[in-house]
C-alpha positions as CSV (number, residue, x, y, z in Angstrom):
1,X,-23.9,10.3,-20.6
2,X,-20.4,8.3,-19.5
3,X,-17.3,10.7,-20.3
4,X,-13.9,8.5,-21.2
5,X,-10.8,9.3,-20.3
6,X,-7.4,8.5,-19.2
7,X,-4.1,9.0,-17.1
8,X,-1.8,12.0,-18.0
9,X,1.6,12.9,-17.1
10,X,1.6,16.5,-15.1
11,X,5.2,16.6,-16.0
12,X,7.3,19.8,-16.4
13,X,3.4,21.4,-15.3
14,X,0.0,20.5,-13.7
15,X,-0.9,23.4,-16.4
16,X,0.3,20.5,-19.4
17,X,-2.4,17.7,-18.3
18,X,-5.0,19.6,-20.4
19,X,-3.1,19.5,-23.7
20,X,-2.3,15.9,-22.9
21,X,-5.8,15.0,-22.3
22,X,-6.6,16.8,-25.4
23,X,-3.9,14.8,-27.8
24,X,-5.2,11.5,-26.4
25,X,-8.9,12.1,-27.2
26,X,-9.4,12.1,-23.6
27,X,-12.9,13.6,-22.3
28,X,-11.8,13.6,-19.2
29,X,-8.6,12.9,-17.1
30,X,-6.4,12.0,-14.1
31,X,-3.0,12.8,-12.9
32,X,-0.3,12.4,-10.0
33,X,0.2,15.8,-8.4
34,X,3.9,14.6,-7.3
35,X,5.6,11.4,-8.4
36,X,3.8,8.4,-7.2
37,X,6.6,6.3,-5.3
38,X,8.4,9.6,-4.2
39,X,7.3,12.1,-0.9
40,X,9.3,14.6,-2.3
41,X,7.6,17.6,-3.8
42,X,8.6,20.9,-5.0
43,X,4.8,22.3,-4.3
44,X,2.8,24.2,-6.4
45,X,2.6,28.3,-6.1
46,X,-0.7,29.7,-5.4
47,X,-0.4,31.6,-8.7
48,X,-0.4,28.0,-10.3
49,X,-3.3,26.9,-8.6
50,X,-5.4,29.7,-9.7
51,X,-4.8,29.6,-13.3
52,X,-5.2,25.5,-13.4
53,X,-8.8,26.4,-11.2
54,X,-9.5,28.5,-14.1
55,X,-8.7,26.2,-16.9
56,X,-10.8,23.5,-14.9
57,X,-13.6,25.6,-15.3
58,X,-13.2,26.1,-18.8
59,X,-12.8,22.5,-19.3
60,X,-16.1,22.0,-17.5
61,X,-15.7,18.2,-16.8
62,X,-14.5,15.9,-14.1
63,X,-10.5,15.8,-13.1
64,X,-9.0,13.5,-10.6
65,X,-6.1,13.5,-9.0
66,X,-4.9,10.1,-7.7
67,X,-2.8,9.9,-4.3
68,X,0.8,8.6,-4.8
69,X,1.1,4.9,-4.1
70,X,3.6,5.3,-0.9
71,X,0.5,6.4,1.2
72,X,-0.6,3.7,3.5
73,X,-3.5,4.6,6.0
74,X,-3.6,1.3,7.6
75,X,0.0,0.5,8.4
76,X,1.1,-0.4,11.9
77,X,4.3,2.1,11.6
78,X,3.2,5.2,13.0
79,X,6.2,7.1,11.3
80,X,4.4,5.7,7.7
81,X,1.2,6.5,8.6
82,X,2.2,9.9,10.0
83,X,3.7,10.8,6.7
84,X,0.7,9.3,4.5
85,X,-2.0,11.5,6.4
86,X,0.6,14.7,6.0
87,X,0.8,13.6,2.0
88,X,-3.4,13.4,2.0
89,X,-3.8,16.5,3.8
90,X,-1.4,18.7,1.7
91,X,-2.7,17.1,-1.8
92,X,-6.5,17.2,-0.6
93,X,-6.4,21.3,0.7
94,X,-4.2,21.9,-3.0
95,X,-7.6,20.0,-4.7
96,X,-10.1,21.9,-2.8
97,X,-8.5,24.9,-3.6
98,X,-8.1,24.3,-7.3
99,X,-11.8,23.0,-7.6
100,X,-10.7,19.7,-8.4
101,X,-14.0,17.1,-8.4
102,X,-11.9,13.9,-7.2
103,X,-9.4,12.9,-4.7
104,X,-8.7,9.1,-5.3
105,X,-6.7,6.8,-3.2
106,X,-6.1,3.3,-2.4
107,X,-7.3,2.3,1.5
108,X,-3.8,0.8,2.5
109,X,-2.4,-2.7,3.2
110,X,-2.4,-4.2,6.1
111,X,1.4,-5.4,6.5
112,X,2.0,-7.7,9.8
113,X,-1.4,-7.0,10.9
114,X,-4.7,-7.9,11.4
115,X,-7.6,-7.1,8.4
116,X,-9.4,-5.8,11.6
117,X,-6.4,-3.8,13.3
118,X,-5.4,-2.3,9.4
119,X,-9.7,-1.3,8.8
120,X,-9.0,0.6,12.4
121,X,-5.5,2.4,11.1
122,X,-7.4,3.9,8.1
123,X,-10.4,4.7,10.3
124,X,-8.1,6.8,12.5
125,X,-6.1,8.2,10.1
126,X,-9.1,9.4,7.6
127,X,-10.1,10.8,11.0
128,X,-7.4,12.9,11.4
129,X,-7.4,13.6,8.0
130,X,-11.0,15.2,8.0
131,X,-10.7,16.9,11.7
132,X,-8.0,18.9,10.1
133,X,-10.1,19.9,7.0
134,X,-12.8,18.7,5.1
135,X,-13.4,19.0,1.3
136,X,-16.2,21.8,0.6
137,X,-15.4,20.7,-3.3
138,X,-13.4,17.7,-4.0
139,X,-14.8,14.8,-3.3
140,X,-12.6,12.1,-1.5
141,X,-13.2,8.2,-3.8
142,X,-11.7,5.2,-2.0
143,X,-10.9,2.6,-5.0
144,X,-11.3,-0.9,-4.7
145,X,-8.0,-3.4,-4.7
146,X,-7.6,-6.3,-5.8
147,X,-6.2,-8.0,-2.8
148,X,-2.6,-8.2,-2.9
149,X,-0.5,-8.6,-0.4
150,X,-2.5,-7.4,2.1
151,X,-4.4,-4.8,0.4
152,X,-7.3,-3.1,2.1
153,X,-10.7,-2.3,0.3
154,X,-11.0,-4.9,-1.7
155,X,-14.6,-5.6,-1.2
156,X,-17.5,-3.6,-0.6
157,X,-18.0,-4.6,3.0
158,X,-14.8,-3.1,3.7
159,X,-15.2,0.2,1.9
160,X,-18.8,0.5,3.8
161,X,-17.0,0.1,7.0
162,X,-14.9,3.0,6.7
163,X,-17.5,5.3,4.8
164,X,-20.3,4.7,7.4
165,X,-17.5,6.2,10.1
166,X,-17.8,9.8,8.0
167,X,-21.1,10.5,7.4
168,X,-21.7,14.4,5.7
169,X,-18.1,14.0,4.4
170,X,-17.7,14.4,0.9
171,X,-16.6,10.6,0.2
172,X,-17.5,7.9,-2.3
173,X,-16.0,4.8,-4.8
174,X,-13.8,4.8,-7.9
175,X,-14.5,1.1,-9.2
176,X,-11.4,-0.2,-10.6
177,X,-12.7,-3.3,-12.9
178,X,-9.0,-5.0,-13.4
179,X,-9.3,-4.8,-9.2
180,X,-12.7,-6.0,-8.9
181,X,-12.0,-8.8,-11.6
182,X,-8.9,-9.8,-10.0
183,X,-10.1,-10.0,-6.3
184,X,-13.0,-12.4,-7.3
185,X,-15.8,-10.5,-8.7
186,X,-16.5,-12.2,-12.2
187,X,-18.4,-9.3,-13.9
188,X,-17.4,-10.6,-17.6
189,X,-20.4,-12.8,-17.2
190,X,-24.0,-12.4,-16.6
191,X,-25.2,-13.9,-13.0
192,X,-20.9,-12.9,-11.5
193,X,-21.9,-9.2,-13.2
194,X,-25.5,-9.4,-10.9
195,X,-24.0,-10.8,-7.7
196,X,-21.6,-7.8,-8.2
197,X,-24.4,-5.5,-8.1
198,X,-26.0,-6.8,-5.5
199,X,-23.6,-6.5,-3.1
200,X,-22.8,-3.0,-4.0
201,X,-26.7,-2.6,-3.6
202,X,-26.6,-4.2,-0.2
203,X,-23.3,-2.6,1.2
204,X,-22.2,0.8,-0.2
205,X,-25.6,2.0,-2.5
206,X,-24.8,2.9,-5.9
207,X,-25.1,6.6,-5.0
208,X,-21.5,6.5,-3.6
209,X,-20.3,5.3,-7.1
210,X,-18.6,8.1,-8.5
211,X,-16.8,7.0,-11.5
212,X,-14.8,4.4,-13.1
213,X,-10.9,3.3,-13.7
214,X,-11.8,1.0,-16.7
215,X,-8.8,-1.4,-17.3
216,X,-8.4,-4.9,-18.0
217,X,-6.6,-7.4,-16.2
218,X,-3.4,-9.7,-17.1
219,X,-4.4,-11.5,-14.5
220,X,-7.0,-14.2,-14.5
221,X,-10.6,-14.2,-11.8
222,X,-9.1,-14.3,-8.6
223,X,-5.5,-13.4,-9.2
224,X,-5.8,-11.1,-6.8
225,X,-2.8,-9.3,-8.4
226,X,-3.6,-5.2,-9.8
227,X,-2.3,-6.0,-13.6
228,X,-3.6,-4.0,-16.2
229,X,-4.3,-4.7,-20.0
230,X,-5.7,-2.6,-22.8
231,X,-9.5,-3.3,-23.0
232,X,-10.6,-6.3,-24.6
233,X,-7.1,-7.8,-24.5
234,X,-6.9,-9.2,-21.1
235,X,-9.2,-11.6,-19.0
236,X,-12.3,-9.3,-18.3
237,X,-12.7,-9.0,-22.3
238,X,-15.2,-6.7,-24.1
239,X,-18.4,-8.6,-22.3
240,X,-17.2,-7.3,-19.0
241,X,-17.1,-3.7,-20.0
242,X,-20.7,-4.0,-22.2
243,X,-21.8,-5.2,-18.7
244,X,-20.8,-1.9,-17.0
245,X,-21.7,0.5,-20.0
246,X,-25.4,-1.2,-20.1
247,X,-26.2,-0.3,-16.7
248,X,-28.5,2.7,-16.0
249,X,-26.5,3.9,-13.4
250,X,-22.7,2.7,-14.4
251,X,-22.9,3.9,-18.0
252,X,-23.9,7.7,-16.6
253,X,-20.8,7.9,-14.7
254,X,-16.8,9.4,-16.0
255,X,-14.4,6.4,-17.0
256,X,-11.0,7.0,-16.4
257,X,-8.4,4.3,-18.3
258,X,-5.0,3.3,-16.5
259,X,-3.9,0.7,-19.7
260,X,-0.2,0.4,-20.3
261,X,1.4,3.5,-22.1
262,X,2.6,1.8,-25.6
263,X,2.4,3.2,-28.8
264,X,-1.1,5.3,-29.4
265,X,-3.2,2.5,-27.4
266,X,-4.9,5.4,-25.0
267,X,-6.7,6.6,-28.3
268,X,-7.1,3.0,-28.9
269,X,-8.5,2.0,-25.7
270,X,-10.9,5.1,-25.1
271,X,-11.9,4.4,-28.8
272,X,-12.9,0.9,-27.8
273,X,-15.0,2.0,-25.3
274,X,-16.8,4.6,-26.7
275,X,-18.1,2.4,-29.4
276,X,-19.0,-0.8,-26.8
277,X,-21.1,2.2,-25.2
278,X,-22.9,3.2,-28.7
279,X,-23.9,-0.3,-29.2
Protein backbone atom coordinates (compact mmCIF):
# COMPACT_ATOMS: atom_id res chain seq x y z
CA UNK A 1 0.00 0.00 0.00
CA UNK A 2 1.84 3.48 -1.38
CA UNK A 3 2.23 6.07 1.73
CA UNK A 4 2.07 9.96 0.45
CA UNK A 5 3.87 12.41 1.80
CA UNK A 6 5.81 15.60 1.56
CA UNK A 7 8.80 17.94 2.43
CA UNK A 8 8.87 19.63 5.92
CA UNK A 9 10.76 22.38 7.39
CA UNK A 10 12.99 20.95 10.49
CA UNK A 11 13.22 24.59 11.53
CA UNK A 12 13.65 25.83 15.10
CA UNK A 13 13.75 21.58 15.74
CA UNK A 14 14.23 18.18 13.89
CA UNK A 15 11.66 17.32 16.89
CA UNK A 16 8.87 19.87 14.77
CA UNK A 17 8.98 17.80 11.34
CA UNK A 18 6.35 15.35 12.98
CA UNK A 19 3.70 18.00 13.77
CA UNK A 20 4.43 19.43 10.32
CA UNK A 21 3.92 16.28 8.68
CA UNK A 22 0.86 15.84 10.64
CA UNK A 23 -0.86 19.54 9.64
CA UNK A 24 -0.14 18.72 5.98
CA UNK A 25 -1.86 15.34 5.88
CA UNK A 26 1.40 13.88 5.23
CA UNK A 27 1.82 9.93 5.79
CA UNK A 28 5.01 10.15 5.59
CA UNK A 29 7.89 12.82 5.20
CA UNK A 30 11.31 14.34 4.37
CA UNK A 31 13.45 17.05 5.73
CA UNK A 32 17.01 18.91 5.45
CA UNK A 33 18.94 18.15 8.57
CA UNK A 34 20.95 21.58 8.04
CA UNK A 35 20.07 24.26 5.39
CA UNK A 36 20.46 22.96 2.02
CA UNK A 37 22.86 25.67 0.28
CA UNK A 38 24.70 26.32 3.62
CA UNK A 39 27.77 23.81 5.39
CA UNK A 40 27.25 25.40 8.37
CA UNK A 41 25.64 23.48 11.18
CA UNK A 42 25.01 23.89 14.77
CA UNK A 43 24.71 19.88 15.17
CA UNK A 44 22.34 18.06 16.93
CA UNK A 45 22.91 16.76 20.80
CA UNK A 46 22.83 13.18 21.38
CA UNK A 47 19.88 13.86 23.80
CA UNK A 48 18.01 15.13 20.54
CA UNK A 49 18.76 12.18 18.58
CA UNK A 50 17.37 9.85 21.02
CA UNK A 51 14.06 11.33 21.57
CA UNK A 52 13.53 12.01 17.57
CA UNK A 53 14.63 7.89 17.30
CA UNK A 54 11.92 7.42 19.67
CA UNK A 55 9.23 9.43 18.05
CA UNK A 56 10.31 7.59 14.70
CA UNK A 57 9.33 4.56 16.21
CA UNK A 58 6.11 5.70 17.28
CA UNK A 59 5.42 7.11 13.92
CA UNK A 60 6.17 3.66 12.52
CA UNK A 61 6.67 4.81 8.76
CA UNK A 62 9.42 5.83 6.45
CA UNK A 63 11.39 9.30 7.03
CA UNK A 64 14.05 10.62 4.74
CA UNK A 65 16.39 12.95 5.13
CA UNK A 66 17.68 14.59 1.93
CA UNK A 67 21.47 15.73 1.61
CA UNK A 68 21.95 19.52 1.16
CA UNK A 69 22.34 20.58 -2.39
CA UNK A 70 26.13 22.01 -2.02
CA UNK A 71 27.35 18.27 -1.88
CA UNK A 72 29.03 17.31 -5.04
CA UNK A 73 30.69 13.70 -5.21
CA UNK A 74 31.86 14.01 -8.71
CA UNK A 75 33.59 17.38 -8.86
CA UNK A 76 37.19 17.75 -9.94
CA UNK A 77 37.97 20.23 -6.80
CA UNK A 78 39.36 18.12 -4.28
CA UNK A 79 38.68 20.90 -1.54
CA UNK A 80 34.65 20.48 -2.73
CA UNK A 81 34.68 17.04 -2.78
CA UNK A 82 36.52 16.82 0.47
CA UNK A 83 33.92 18.74 2.20
CA UNK A 84 30.82 16.93 0.48
CA UNK A 85 32.11 13.36 1.71
CA UNK A 86 32.71 15.14 5.40
CA UNK A 87 28.83 16.62 4.99
CA UNK A 88 27.65 12.72 3.94
CA UNK A 89 29.54 11.13 6.58
CA UNK A 90 28.40 13.36 9.52
CA UNK A 91 24.53 13.42 8.19
CA UNK A 92 24.69 9.57 7.37
CA UNK A 93 26.30 8.35 11.09
CA UNK A 94 23.37 11.21 12.72
CA UNK A 95 20.64 8.85 10.39
CA UNK A 96 21.90 5.61 11.45
CA UNK A 97 21.85 6.60 14.82
CA UNK A 98 18.44 8.06 14.86
CA UNK A 99 16.91 4.99 12.86
CA UNK A 100 16.20 6.97 10.04
CA UNK A 101 15.02 4.51 6.87
CA UNK A 102 16.51 6.96 3.99
CA UNK A 103 19.54 8.94 3.18
CA UNK A 104 18.81 10.68 -0.19
CA UNK A 105 21.12 12.56 -2.41
CA UNK A 106 21.79 13.78 -5.75
CA UNK A 107 25.07 11.92 -7.59
CA UNK A 108 26.96 15.29 -8.45
CA UNK A 109 27.62 17.23 -11.66
CA UNK A 110 30.30 16.90 -13.51
CA UNK A 111 31.64 20.66 -13.93
CA UNK A 112 34.77 20.92 -16.53
CA UNK A 113 34.91 17.27 -16.72
CA UNK A 114 34.39 14.27 -18.38
CA UNK A 115 30.75 12.11 -17.77
CA UNK A 116 33.45 9.35 -17.29
CA UNK A 117 36.08 11.24 -15.08
CA UNK A 118 32.76 12.73 -12.76
CA UNK A 119 31.09 8.69 -12.58
CA UNK A 120 34.89 7.94 -11.18
CA UNK A 121 34.84 11.13 -8.55
CA UNK A 122 31.54 9.66 -7.01
CA UNK A 123 32.81 6.17 -7.16
CA UNK A 124 35.75 7.29 -5.06
CA UNK A 125 34.21 9.37 -2.86
CA UNK A 126 31.07 6.96 -2.00
CA UNK A 127 34.12 4.75 -1.32
CA UNK A 128 35.48 6.68 1.15
CA UNK A 129 32.22 7.38 2.36
CA UNK A 130 31.43 3.58 3.17
CA UNK A 131 35.15 2.60 4.27
CA UNK A 132 34.59 5.04 7.03
CA UNK A 133 31.14 3.54 8.07
CA UNK A 134 28.44 1.85 6.62
CA UNK A 135 24.62 2.17 7.39
CA UNK A 136 23.43 -0.93 9.61
CA UNK A 137 19.82 1.09 9.29
CA UNK A 138 19.46 3.80 6.90
CA UNK A 139 19.50 3.01 3.63
CA UNK A 140 21.58 5.34 1.22
CA UNK A 141 18.95 6.29 -2.24
CA UNK A 142 20.76 7.94 -5.17
CA UNK A 143 17.94 10.08 -7.03
CA UNK A 144 17.76 10.52 -10.58
CA UNK A 145 18.48 14.15 -12.30
CA UNK A 146 17.30 15.58 -14.81
CA UNK A 147 20.44 16.53 -16.65
CA UNK A 148 21.27 19.92 -16.09
CA UNK A 149 24.22 21.37 -16.40
CA UNK A 150 26.23 18.61 -15.97
CA UNK A 151 24.23 16.61 -13.61
CA UNK A 152 25.16 13.04 -12.88
CA UNK A 153 22.64 10.17 -12.56
CA UNK A 154 20.35 10.96 -14.79
CA UNK A 155 19.78 7.64 -16.32
CA UNK A 156 19.65 4.30 -15.06
CA UNK A 157 22.89 3.14 -16.65
CA UNK A 158 24.60 5.62 -14.62
CA UNK A 159 23.12 4.90 -11.26
CA UNK A 160 23.87 0.95 -12.02
CA UNK A 161 27.40 1.92 -12.54
CA UNK A 162 27.99 3.26 -9.29
CA UNK A 163 25.61 0.76 -7.28
CA UNK A 164 27.30 -2.38 -8.84
CA UNK A 165 30.74 -0.80 -7.19
CA UNK A 166 29.06 -1.40 -3.45
CA UNK A 167 27.60 -4.51 -3.41
CA UNK A 168 26.13 -5.58 0.46
CA UNK A 169 25.84 -1.79 1.11
CA UNK A 170 22.64 -0.66 2.04
CA UNK A 171 21.96 1.54 -1.26
CA UNK A 172 19.04 1.91 -3.71
CA UNK A 173 16.89 4.77 -6.02
CA UNK A 174 14.51 7.54 -5.08
CA UNK A 175 12.75 8.11 -8.59
CA UNK A 176 12.15 11.70 -9.01
CA UNK A 177 9.35 11.86 -11.92
CA UNK A 178 9.74 15.83 -12.75
CA UNK A 179 13.69 14.45 -13.21
CA UNK A 180 12.94 11.52 -15.16
CA UNK A 181 10.24 13.51 -17.25
CA UNK A 182 12.62 16.19 -17.87
CA UNK A 183 15.73 14.24 -18.81
CA UNK A 184 13.80 12.32 -21.65
CA UNK A 185 11.80 9.60 -20.19
CA UNK A 186 8.09 10.29 -21.45
CA UNK A 187 6.21 8.19 -18.78
CA UNK A 188 2.90 10.38 -19.23
CA UNK A 189 2.21 8.02 -22.03
CA UNK A 190 1.83 4.44 -22.55
CA UNK A 191 4.77 2.80 -24.78
CA UNK A 192 7.52 6.17 -23.07
CA UNK A 193 5.92 4.69 -19.49
CA UNK A 194 7.12 0.82 -20.78
CA UNK A 195 10.40 1.74 -22.29
CA UNK A 196 10.96 3.44 -18.87
CA UNK A 197 10.39 0.19 -17.24
CA UNK A 198 12.34 -1.69 -19.20
CA UNK A 199 15.37 -0.05 -18.77
CA UNK A 200 15.05 0.02 -15.05
CA UNK A 201 14.28 -3.79 -15.60
CA UNK A 202 17.46 -4.12 -17.65
CA UNK A 203 19.85 -1.82 -15.60
CA UNK A 204 19.16 -1.26 -11.88
CA UNK A 205 16.13 -4.16 -11.10
CA UNK A 206 13.13 -2.72 -9.49
CA UNK A 207 14.25 -4.14 -6.10
CA UNK A 208 16.58 -1.12 -5.72
CA UNK A 209 13.44 1.22 -6.09
CA UNK A 210 12.83 2.41 -2.84
CA UNK A 211 10.45 5.17 -3.04
CA UNK A 212 9.24 8.03 -4.90
CA UNK A 213 9.64 12.13 -5.08
CA UNK A 214 6.36 12.65 -6.99
CA UNK A 215 6.40 16.20 -8.63
CA UNK A 216 5.50 17.58 -11.76
CA UNK A 217 7.50 19.42 -14.13
CA UNK A 218 7.40 23.13 -15.54
CA UNK A 219 9.41 22.07 -17.88
CA UNK A 220 8.46 20.24 -21.02
CA UNK A 221 9.98 16.15 -22.23
CA UNK A 222 13.53 16.81 -22.48
CA UNK A 223 14.03 20.07 -20.75
CA UNK A 224 16.41 18.65 -18.91
CA UNK A 225 15.89 21.48 -16.30
CA UNK A 226 14.69 20.10 -12.34
CA UNK A 227 11.33 22.40 -12.28
CA UNK A 228 8.68 21.36 -10.17
CA UNK A 229 4.77 21.90 -10.40
CA UNK A 230 1.85 20.73 -8.29
CA UNK A 231 0.58 17.42 -9.68
CA UNK A 232 -1.47 17.53 -12.57
CA UNK A 233 -0.57 21.15 -13.33
CA UNK A 234 2.66 20.82 -15.15
CA UNK A 235 3.75 18.74 -18.29
CA UNK A 236 3.81 15.08 -16.82
CA UNK A 237 -0.14 15.61 -16.01
CA UNK A 238 -2.36 13.18 -14.08
CA UNK A 239 -1.73 10.20 -16.76
CA UNK A 240 1.89 10.19 -15.77
CA UNK A 241 1.24 9.69 -12.17
CA UNK A 242 -1.86 6.92 -12.89
CA UNK A 243 1.02 5.31 -14.74
CA UNK A 244 3.22 5.03 -11.67
CA UNK A 245 0.36 4.27 -9.02
CA UNK A 246 -0.97 1.29 -11.50
CA UNK A 247 2.14 -0.50 -11.30
CA UNK A 248 2.46 -3.59 -8.99
CA UNK A 249 5.58 -2.66 -7.77
CA UNK A 250 5.59 1.40 -8.03
CA UNK A 251 2.19 1.82 -6.36
CA UNK A 252 3.58 -0.34 -3.02
CA UNK A 253 6.32 2.05 -2.51
CA UNK A 254 6.37 5.75 -0.08
CA UNK A 255 5.78 8.96 -2.28
CA UNK A 256 7.36 11.78 -1.06
CA UNK A 257 6.01 15.43 -2.89
CA UNK A 258 8.64 18.43 -3.39
CA UNK A 259 5.62 20.85 -5.17
CA UNK A 260 6.08 24.52 -4.65
CA UNK A 261 5.12 25.73 -1.05
CA UNK A 262 1.90 28.13 -1.85
CA UNK A 263 -1.07 28.48 -0.02
CA UNK A 264 -2.41 24.82 1.34
CA UNK A 265 -1.37 23.05 -2.08
CA UNK A 266 0.74 20.09 -0.02
CA UNK A 267 -2.77 18.98 1.25
CA UNK A 268 -3.81 19.67 -2.26
CA UNK A 269 -1.22 17.70 -4.03
CA UNK A 270 -1.07 14.59 -1.54
CA UNK A 271 -4.98 14.76 -1.89
CA UNK A 272 -4.57 14.42 -5.61
CA UNK A 273 -2.68 11.60 -5.38
CA UNK A 274 -4.37 9.57 -3.04
CA UNK A 275 -7.44 9.60 -5.10
CA UNK A 276 -5.49 8.86 -8.68
CA UNK A 277 -4.28 5.80 -6.49
CA UNK A 278 -8.09 4.75 -5.36
CA UNK A 279 -9.16 4.78 -8.89
Amino acid sequence: MALFGAHVSSAGSILKTFDRAKEVTAEVFQFFLRSPRAWRWKGVSNELVNTFSQELQNFGKPVMVHAPYLLNLASADLELRNRSISVFLEELELCDRAGIHFYNFHPGTAKGISEEEALRNIVSSLERVFNSYEPKTTTVLLENTAGERGDMGKNFSELKEIIDRFPGVKLGVCIDTCHAFAYGYEINKEVGFSRFLSEIERTIGFDRIKAIHANDSKVPLGGRRDRHEHIGEGFIGYEGFRNFLRHEYLRELPYYIETPKTGGMDIVNLNRLREIYSL
